[in-house]
SELUM-312083 format. One record per residue (C-alpha): residue in one letter; x, y, z. Coordinates in Angstrom, 3 decimals. Each point is the difference from the previous one (the first is absolute). Layout:
% residues N
> a, X, Y, Z
...
***
This chain:
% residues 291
> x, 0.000, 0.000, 0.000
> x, 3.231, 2.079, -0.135
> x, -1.157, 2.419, -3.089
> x, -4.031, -0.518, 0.766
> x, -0.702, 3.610, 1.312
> x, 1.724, 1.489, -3.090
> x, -2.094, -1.990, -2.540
> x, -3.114, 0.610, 1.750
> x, 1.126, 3.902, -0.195
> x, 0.379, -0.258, -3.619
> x, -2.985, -1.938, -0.786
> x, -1.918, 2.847, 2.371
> x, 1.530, 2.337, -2.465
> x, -0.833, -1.834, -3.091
> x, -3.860, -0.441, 0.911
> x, -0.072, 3.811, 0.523
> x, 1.774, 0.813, -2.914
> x, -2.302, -2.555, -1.904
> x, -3.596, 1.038, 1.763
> x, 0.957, 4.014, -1.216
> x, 0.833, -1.289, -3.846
> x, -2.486, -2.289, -0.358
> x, -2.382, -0.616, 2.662
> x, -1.242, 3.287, 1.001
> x, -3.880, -0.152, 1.339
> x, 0.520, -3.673, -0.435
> x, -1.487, -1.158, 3.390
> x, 0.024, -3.652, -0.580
> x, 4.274, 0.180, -0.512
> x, -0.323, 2.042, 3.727
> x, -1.973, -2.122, 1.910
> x, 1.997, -3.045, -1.528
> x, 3.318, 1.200, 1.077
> x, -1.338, 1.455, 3.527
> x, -1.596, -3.367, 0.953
> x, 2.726, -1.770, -1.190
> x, 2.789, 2.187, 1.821
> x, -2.009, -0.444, 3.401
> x, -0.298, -3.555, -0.722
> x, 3.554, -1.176, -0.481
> x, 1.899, 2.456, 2.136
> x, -2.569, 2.545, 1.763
> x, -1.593, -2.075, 2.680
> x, 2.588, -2.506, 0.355
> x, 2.185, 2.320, 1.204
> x, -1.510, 0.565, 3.058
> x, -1.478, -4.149, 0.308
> x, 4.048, -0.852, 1.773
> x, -0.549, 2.395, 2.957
> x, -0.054, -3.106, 2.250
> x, 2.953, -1.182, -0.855
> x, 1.863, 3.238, 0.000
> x, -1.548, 1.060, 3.266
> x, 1.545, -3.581, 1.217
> x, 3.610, -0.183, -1.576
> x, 0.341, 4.083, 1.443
> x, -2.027, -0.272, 3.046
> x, -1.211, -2.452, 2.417
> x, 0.597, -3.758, -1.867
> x, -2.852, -2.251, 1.006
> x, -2.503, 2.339, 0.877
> x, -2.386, -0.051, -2.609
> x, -3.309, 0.134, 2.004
> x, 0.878, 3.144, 1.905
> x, 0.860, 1.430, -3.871
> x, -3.006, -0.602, -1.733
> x, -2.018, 1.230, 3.278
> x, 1.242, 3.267, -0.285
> x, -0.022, -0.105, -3.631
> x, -3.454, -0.325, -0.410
> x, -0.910, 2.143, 2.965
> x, 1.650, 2.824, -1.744
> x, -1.893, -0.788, -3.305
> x, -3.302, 0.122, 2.146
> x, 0.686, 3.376, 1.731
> x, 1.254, 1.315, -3.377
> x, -3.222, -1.185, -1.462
> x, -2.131, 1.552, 3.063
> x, 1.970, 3.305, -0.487
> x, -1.501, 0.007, -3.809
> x, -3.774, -0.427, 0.617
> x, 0.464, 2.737, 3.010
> x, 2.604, 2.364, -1.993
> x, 0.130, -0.632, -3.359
> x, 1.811, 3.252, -0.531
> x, 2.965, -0.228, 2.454
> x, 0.151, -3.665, -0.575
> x, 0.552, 1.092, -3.933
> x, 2.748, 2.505, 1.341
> x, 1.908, -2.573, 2.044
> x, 0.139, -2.632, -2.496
> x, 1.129, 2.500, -2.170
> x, 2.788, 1.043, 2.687
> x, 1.280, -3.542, 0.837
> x, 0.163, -0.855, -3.830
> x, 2.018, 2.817, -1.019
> x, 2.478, -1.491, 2.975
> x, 0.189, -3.139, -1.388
> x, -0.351, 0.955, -3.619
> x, 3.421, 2.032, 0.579
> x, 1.602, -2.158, 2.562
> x, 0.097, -2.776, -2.966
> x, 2.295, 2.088, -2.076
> x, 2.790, -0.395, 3.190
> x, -0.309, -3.743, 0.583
> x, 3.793, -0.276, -0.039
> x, 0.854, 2.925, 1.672
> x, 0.309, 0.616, 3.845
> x, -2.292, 2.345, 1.306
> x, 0.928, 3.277, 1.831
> x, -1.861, 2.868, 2.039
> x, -1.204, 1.885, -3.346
> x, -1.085, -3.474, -1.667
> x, -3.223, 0.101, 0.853
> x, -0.728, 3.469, -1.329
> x, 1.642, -1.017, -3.019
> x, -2.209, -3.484, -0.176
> x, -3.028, 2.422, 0.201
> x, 0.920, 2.423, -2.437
> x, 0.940, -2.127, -2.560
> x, -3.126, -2.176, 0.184
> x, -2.052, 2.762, 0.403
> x, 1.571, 1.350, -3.104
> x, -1.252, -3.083, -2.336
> x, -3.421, -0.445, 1.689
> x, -0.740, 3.749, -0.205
> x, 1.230, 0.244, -3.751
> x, -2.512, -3.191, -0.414
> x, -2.836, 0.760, 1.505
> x, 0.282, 3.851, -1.657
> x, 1.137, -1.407, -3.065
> x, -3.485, -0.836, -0.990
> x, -1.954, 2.251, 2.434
> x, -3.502, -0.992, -1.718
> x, 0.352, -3.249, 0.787
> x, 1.109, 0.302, 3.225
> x, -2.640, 2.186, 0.871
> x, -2.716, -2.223, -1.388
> x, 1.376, -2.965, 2.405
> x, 0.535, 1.990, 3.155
> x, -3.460, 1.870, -0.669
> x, -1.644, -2.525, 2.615
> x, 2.210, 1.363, 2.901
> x, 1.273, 3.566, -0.789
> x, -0.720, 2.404, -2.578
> x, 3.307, 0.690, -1.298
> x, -0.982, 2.788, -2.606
> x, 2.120, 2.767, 1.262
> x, 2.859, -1.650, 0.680
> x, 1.535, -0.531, -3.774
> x, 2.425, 3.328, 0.255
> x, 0.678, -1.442, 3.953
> x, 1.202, -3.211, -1.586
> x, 2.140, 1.773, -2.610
> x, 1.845, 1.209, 2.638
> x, 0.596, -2.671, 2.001
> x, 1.255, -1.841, -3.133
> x, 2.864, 3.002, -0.345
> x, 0.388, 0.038, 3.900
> x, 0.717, -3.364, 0.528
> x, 2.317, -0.313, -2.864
> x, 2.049, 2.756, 1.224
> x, 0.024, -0.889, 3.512
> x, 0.924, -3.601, -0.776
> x, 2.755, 1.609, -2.274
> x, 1.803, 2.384, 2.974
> x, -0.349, -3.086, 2.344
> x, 1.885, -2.065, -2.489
> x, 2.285, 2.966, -0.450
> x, 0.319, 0.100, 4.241
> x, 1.020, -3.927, -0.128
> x, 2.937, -0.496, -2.437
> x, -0.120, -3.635, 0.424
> x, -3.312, -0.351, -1.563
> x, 0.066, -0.627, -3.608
> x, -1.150, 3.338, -0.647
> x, 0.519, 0.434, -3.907
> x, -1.801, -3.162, -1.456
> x, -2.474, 0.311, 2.402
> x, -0.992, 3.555, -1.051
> x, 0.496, -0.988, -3.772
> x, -2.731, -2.808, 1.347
> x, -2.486, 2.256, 0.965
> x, 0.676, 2.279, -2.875
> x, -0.632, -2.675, -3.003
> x, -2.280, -2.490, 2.111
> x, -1.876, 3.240, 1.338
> x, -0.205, 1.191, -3.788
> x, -1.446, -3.584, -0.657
> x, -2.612, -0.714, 2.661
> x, -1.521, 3.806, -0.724
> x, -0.551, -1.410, -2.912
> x, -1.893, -2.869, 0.434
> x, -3.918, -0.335, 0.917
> x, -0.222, -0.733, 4.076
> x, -0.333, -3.561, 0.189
> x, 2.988, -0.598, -2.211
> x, 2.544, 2.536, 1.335
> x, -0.874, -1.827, 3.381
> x, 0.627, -3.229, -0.885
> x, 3.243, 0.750, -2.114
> x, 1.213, 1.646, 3.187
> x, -1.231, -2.450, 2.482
> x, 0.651, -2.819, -1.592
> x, 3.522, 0.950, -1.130
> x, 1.160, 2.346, 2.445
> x, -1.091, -1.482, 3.217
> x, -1.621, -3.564, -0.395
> x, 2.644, -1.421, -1.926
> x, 3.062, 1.604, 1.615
> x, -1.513, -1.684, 3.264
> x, -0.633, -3.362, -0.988
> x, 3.334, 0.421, -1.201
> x, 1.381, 0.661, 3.730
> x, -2.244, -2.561, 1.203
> x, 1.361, -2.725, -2.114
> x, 3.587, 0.849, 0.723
> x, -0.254, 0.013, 3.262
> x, -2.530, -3.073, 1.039
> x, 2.129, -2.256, -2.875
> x, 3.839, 1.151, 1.396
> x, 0.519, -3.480, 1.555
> x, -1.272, -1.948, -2.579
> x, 1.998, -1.186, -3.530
> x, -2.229, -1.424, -1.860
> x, -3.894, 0.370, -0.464
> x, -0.236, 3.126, 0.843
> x, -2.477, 1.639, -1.958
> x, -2.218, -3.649, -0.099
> x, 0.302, 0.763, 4.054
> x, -1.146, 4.001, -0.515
> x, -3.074, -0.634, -2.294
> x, -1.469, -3.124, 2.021
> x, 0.083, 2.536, 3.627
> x, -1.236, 3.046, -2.572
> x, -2.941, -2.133, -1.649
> x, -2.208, -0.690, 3.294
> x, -0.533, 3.742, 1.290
> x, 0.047, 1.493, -3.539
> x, -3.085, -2.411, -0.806
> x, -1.733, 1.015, 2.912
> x, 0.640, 3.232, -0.151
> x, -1.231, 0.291, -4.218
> x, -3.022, -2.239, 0.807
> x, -1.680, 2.238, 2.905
> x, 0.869, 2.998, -1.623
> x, -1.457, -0.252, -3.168
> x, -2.529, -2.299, 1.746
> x, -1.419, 3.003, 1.965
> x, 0.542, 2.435, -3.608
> x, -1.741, -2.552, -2.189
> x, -2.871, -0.249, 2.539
> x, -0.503, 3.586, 0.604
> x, -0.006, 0.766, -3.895
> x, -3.960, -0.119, -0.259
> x, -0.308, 2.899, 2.395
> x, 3.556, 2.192, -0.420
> x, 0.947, 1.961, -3.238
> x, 3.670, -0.868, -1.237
> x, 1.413, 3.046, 1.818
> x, -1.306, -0.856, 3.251
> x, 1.122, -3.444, -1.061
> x, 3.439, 0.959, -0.161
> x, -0.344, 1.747, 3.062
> x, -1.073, -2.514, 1.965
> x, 3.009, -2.262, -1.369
> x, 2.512, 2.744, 1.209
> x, -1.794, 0.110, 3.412
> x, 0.384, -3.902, -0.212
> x, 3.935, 0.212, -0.750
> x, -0.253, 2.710, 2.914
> x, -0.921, -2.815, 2.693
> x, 3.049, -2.435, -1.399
> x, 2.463, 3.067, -0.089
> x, -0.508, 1.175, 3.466
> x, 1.994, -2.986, 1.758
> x, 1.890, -0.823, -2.721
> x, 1.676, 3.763, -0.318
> x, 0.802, -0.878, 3.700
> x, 2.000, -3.230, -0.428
> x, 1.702, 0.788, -3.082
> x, 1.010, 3.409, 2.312
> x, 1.301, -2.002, 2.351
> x, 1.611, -3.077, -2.207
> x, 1.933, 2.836, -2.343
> x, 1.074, 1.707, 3.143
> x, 1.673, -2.701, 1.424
> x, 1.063, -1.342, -3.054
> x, 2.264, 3.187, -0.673
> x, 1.307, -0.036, 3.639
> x, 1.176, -4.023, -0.294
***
């Protein structure tokens, strides 16, 4: 899997490229690469956290794990039906974290890390979500009437990129230039694209990928042979679960939800999984850089 995360990078930037010659307004090539993106590396990113959480944590103590696992996932979900609104902004927050912390997986962290984690993810997801404001707008509609925010977002997509920059320009052992270069041509690239798609080039690509990457590298490091046989039979289990209820709970609601609020009520799905996973990938890539 040595050269993996660069040939999912260029195919991200090849199905981009492609979708603005020849696939523009074609929904059907969208929804087949968005499904098929959270399919094979999306969700079963986040289906290892066990045994992360295990090999970095507390080996052997599964139950107490997947108690607090799903008791955040319940109070997350509570915190939606009471506060739809905040709820929105802190899964917005804790993404941008993670989102940015990805891009550092090999790098120890220091005091302005986190700052810079949140910066730089907050940099792609802002330059998504405002890169096609009407759709946007037409999902979130069901929570918060975003109308008057499109100049707001235009500015945060400037502010974070510059803020991201001077941190990277504070740290000189960040690698500062390709990283800005990055968010310069992928930036140029995502704006581009219609929502869905600039999301799942960038998540799947970006952050999925790179992590299952990580994951793989590190659960496999004392084995020599079968290692990615190993990998996909302790990624197949969660990742089936995972697929089935979600789109188990979208297909079902489809009589009675329009495709925006569809969508929305995926993302508020992915919301509940992210919550705990964000946490034990926080921890495992923590402790992985100070080993």
């Amino acid at each position: 899997m040595t050269d993996i995360e660069k040939l999912g990078k260029l195919f991200a930037y090849g199905v981009g490229v492609l979708f603005l010659i020849f696939f523009r307004e074609n929904q059907t090539f969208e929804w087949v690469i968005f499904i098929g993106v959270f399919l094979l590396v999306g969700i079963p990113h986040g289906s290892l956290d066990h045994l992360i959480y295990q090999e970095r944590q507390v080996p052997g103590n599964l139950f107490g794990f997947f108690l607090r696992y799903i008791l955040v996932i319940l109070l997350y979900l509570v915190l939606w039906f009471l506060f739809p609104v905040f709820s929105l902004l802190i899964f917005l927050i804790i993404s941008a974290y993670h989102f940015g912390q990805t891009h550092f997986l090999q790098q120890e962290n220091n005091s302005l890390s986190p700052l810079l984690f949140l910066s730089l993810g907050g940099f792609y997801l802002s330059l998504i979500l405002w890169s096609d404001f009407e759709n946007t707008q037409a999902i979130l509609s069901e929570i918060v009437n975003i109308t008057e925010w499109f100049q707001a977002g235009k500015l945060m997509v400037v502010s974070f990129f510059l803020a991201t920059s001077i941190l990277l320009l504070i740290d000189f052992s960040m690698k500062k230039i390709s990283l800005v270069v990055e968010m310069l041509v992928l930036g140029t690239l995502l704006y581009s694209l219609p929502l869905l798609l600039s999301f799942v080039v960038y998540f799947g690509f970006w952050h999925s990928l790179p992590s299952l990457k990580t994951q793989f590298e590190s659960l496999t490091a004392h084995m020599t042979k079968g290692r990615i046989k190993w990998f996909v039979q302790r990624v197949l289990p969660l990742t089936a679960i995972s697929v089935l209820g979600i789109f188990l709970v979208v297909f079902i609601s489809s009589d009675w939800l329009s495709e925006g609020e569809r969508i929305l009520l995926f993302f508020t799905l992915i919301s509940l999984i992210s919550a705990p996973h964000i946490w034990v990938m926080d921890r495992f890539i923590k402790s992985r850089n100070r080993a």
